[in-house]
N, C-alpha and C positions, 0 to 999 in steps of 0.2 A: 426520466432516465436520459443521459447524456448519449448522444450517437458516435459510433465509431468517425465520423468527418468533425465532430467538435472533437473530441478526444485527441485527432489527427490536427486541428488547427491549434489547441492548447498545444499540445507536446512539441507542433512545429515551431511559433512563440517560443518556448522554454528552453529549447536546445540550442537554437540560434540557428550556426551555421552548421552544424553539425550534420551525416550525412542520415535523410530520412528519406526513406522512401516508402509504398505501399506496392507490396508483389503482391501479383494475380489471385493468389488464394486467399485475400486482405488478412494477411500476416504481415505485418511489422516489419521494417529492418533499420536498425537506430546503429550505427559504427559498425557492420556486418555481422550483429547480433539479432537474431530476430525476437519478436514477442509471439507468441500464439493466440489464437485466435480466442481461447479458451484466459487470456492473460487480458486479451482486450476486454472482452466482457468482462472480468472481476473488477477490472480497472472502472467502466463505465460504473459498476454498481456501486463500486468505494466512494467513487466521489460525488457520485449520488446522495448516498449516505453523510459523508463527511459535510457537502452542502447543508444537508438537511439536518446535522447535529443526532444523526442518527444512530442508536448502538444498529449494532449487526451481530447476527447468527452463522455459525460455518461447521463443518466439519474438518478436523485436522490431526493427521497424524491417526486416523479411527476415532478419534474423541470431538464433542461438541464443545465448542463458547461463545461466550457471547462477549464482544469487545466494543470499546468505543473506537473507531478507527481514526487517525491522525495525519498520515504522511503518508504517502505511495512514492515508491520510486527504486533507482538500479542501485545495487550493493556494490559499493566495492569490494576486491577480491582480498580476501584475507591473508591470503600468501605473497599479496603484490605478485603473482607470477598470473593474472588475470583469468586464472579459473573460473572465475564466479563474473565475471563481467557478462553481463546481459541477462542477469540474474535479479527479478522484481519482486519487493518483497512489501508489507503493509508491516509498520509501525501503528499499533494499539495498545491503547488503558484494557487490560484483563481485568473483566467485572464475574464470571460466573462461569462454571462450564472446570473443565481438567485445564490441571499447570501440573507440570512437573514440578517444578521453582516455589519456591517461598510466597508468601503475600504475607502484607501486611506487618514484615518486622521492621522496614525502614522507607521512609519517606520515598517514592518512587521505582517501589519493587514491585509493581503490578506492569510496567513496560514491559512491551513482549514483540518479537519480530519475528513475522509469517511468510512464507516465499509463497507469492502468487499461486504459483504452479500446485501448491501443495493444497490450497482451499478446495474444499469441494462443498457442494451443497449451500452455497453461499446465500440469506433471506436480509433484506433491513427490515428491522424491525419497528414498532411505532414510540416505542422507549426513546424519547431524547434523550441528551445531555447538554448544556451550552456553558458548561466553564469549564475551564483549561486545566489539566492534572499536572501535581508537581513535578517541576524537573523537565517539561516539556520542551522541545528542541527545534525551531522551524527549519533549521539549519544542520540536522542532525548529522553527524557526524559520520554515522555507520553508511552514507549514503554519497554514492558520487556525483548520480543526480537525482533531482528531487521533478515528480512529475506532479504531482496535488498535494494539498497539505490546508489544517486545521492554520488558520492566520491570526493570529494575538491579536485581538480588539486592545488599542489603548483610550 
């Protein structure tokens, strides 16, 4: 499992100049948004996982599934009035477990996006996967910035 001081040298890497720092109670503060503690650790176990081509287990929303995980990273705010800025969320392939949403009527309808904060009970599980689901996005859109993510072998 990745340590919160690698997680802290990736994310410093990825942001650039951008302003980071580590408060006292090792909660986050990335543009005077913080992460919690409980966001770091999901984050260490994601990309644990996502290293290791691992599906993962969670509870969400009271319901369980099981996902491939793909991208971590801050949303952009949907009103552009920055609501949702500092808001982390996991882009996953939904393999099993409750969807609200359709599967399976069209090519890349199993994409599903998680807010951090919202996981609980989070397990990897020993289930790999190692190819890439359609429609896949490194650069995904929904996302203003990207802190880990599943990288297209060419």
């Amino acid at each position: 499992m990745q340590s919160v001081d690698e997680f802290f040298h990736i994310l410093s890497r990825l942001c650039g100049t951008q302003t980071l720092c580590l408060i006292a109670d090792n909660t986050f503060l990335i543009n005077n948004f913080t992460m919690t503690p409980k966001e770091q650790q999901i984050i260490d176990t994601l990309m644990t996982a996502i290293k290791g081509d691992n599906l993962i287990e969670f509870k969400y929303s009271g319901e369980y599934r099981i996902v491939e995980p793909y991208l971590i990273g801050e949303l952009y705010s949907i009103h552009q009035n920055h609501l949702e800025e500092g808001i982390y969320a996991l882009r996953a392939w939904f393999v099993k477990g409750y969807t609200s949403h359709p599967t399976d009527r069209k090519v890349g309808d199993r994409w599903r996006k998680y807010e951090l904060k919202k996981i609980m009970e989070l397990n990897i599980l020993t289930a790999t996967n190692n190819k890439v689901r359609p429609l896949y996005n490194p650069n995904d859109k929904d996302f203003k910035r990207i802190l880990f993510r599943v990288e297209i072998k060419k």
